[in-house]
N, C-alpha and C positions, 0 to 999 in steps of 0.2 A: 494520481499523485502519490502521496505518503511512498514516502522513496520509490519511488515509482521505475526505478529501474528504466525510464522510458527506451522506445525502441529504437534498435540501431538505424541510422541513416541512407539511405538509400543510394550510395556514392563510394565512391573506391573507398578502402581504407589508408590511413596512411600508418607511415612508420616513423619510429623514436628511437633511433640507435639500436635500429635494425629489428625490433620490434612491432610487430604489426598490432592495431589496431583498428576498432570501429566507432566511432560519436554514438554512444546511448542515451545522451540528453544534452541537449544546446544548454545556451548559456538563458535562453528565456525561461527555459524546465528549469533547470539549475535555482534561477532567482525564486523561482513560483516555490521552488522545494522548500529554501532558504527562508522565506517567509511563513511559510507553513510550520516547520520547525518554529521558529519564533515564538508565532502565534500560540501555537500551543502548549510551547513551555510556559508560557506565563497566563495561559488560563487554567491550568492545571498546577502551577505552584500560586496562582490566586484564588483560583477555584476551590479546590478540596480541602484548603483550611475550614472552609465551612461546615463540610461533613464531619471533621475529623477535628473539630474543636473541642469536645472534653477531651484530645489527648494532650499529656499537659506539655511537649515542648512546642505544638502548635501555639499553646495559649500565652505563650513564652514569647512566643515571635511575635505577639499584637499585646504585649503588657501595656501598650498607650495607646490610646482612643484613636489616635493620628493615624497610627499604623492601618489600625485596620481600614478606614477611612481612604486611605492612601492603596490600598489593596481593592478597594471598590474600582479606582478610579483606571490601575491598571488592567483590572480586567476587562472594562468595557471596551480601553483603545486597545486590547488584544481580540474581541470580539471585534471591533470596527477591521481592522486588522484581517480577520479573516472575512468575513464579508468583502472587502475590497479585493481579496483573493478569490475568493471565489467566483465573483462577478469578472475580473481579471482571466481567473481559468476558463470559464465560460464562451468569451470570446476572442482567446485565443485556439479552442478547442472547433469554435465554428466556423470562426473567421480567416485561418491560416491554413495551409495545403498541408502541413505537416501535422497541426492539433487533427484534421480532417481523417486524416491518414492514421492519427495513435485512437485514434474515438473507434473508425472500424474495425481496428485491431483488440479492441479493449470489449467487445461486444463478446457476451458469452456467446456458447454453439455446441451444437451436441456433440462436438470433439471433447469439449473441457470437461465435461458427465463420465465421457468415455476416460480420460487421461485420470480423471479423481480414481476413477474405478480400477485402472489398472495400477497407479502407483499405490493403493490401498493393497491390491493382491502383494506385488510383489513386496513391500515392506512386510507383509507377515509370511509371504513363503507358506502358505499352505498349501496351495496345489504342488509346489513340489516336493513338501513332506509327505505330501499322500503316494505320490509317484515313487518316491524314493523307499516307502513303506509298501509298495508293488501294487496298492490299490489304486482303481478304475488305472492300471499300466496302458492296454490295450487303449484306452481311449487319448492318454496324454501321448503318448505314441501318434495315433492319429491325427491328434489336435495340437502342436506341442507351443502354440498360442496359447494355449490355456495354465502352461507354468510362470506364465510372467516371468521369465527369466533377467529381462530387462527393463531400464523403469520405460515409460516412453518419452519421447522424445519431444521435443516442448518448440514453437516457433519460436515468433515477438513476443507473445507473454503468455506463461502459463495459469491456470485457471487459479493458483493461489495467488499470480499478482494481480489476475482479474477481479477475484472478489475483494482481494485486499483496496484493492481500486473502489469499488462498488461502497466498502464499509466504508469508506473516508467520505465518498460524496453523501450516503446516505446518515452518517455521525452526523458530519455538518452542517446539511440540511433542518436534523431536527433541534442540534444544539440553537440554531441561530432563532429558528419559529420561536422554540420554547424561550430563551432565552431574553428576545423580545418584548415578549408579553410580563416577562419576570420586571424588566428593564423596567418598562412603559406598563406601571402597575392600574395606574387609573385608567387607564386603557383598557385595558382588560378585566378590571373589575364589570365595566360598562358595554364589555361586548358579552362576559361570559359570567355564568355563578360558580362562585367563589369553588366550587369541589374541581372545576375546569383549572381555573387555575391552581389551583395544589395540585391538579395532576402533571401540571405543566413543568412545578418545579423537584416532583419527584422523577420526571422522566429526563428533566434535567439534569440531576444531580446522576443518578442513575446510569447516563446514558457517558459521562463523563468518566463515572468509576470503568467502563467498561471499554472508553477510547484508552484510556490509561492502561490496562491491563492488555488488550489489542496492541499496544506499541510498544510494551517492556514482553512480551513475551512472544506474540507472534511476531512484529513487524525485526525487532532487532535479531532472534533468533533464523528466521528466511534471511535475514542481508546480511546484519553485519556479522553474525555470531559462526557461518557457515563456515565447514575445514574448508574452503578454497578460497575462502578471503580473511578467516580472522586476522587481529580480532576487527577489522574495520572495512568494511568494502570502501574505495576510496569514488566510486562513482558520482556518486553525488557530490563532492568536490571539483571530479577534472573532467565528468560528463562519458569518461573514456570507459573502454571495454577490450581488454587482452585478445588474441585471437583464438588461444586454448583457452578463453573461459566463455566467450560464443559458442566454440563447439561444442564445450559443455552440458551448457545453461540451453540454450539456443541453436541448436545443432538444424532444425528448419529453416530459421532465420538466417544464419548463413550460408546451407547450401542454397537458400535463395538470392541472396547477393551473389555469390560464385557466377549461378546459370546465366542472371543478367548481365553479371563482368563479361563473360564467355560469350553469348550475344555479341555485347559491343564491339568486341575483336581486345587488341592493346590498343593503348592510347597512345 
């Protein structure tokens, strides 16, 4: 999930005023997206007032008992909120031909290890500072794989929106345990001693600062902030995918719709 970019459809593409495109997320991804977003706007502006209450226009915003009281109440139906999401994503990811189909895709593999490795070369350009400075020549000559001249080439999804994937279900997973136990305090007093739960609500609060900073700097930076979409990818709205921004992004992914078109004959 978390803009999940999900992957293009397995079906001809169609056109908009001569425009080709591909479906990169139904309108079921779409809603799941929509709630997510939701979600966690509002446990992240009910959430962090807590950490961040000696700063004084947090203290500003709950100058009457109500407020802050009123600020509990929203965050737990933003917790419930994503729990029903989640549960939601779950069985649409097992139960559908299409969740089936984005879960294998979404599986890391020693491609992704590979692709880290060589977009890392090529963004610093050091093997072909070395080449270009005449050192090991003879060998980049022989090898010239090893200048990374190009980044590579990315399917359905590349390995930043794999883990990006992986951080969302593994935040939420612990937000929700921890969170729980926070919730349902007698509860937890009575299963665990009390230093369990203080850990619970440091990894809580903790694990929140760090979904927050994972989505203002990495997630909007990869989608919306990228020179071939700012300032807004519009996907996650119309689900759609340009045909020069597949070749781009996903240049495997569509020559694999191509081979299968080509297969079929015309329609």
């Amino acid at each position: 999930m978390s803009e999940l970019q999900a992957p293009a459809l397995r079906e001809k593409p169609a056109s908009v005023r001569g425009e080709e495109y591909f479906v990169r997320m139904t309108l079921q991804e779409r809603l799941q997206h929509g709630v997510l977003i939701a979600s966690f706007l509002l446990l992240v502006l009910t959430g962090l007032p807590l950490i961040a209450y000696e700063w004084r226009p947090v203290q500003a915003l709950f100058l009457f008992k109500f407020t802050f009281y009123l600020r509990g109440i929203v965050h737990r139906i933003a917790a419930v909120m994503l729990i029903g999401l989640c549960i939601w994503h779950v069985i649409y990811m097992i139960y559908t031909a299409r969740g089936r189909e984005t879960l294998r895709s979404l599986m890391l593999k020693r491609r992704d290890m590979a692709d880290a490795f060589e977009i890392l070369m090529h963004n610093l350009g050091l093997t072909g500072w070395l080449y270009r400075k005449g050192i090991l020549a003879n060998f980049f000559r022989q090898h010239p794989c090893w200048l990374f001249k190009e980044p590579p080439k990315y399917g359905r999804y590349s390995f930043i929106e794999k883990f990006e994937y992986l951080a969302v279900v593994w935040g939420s997973f612990v937000m929700i345990v921890t969170g729980f136990f926070m919730w349902q305090v007698e509860l937890a007093m009575r299963l665990f001693p009390k230093y369990i739960f203080d850990v619970f609500v440091a990894i809580h609060s903790y694990e929140a600062i760090l979904a927050f900073l994972a989505i203002i700097v990495w997630h909007m930076y990869n989608v919306h902030f990228a020179p071939a979409v700012f300032p807004m990818s519009r996907v996650f709205l119309t689900g759609k995918i340009s045909r020069e921004q597949m070749m781009e992004e996903h240049p495997l992914e569509y020559e694999e719709i191509q081979k299968k078109q080509s297969e079929k004959g015309p329609q």
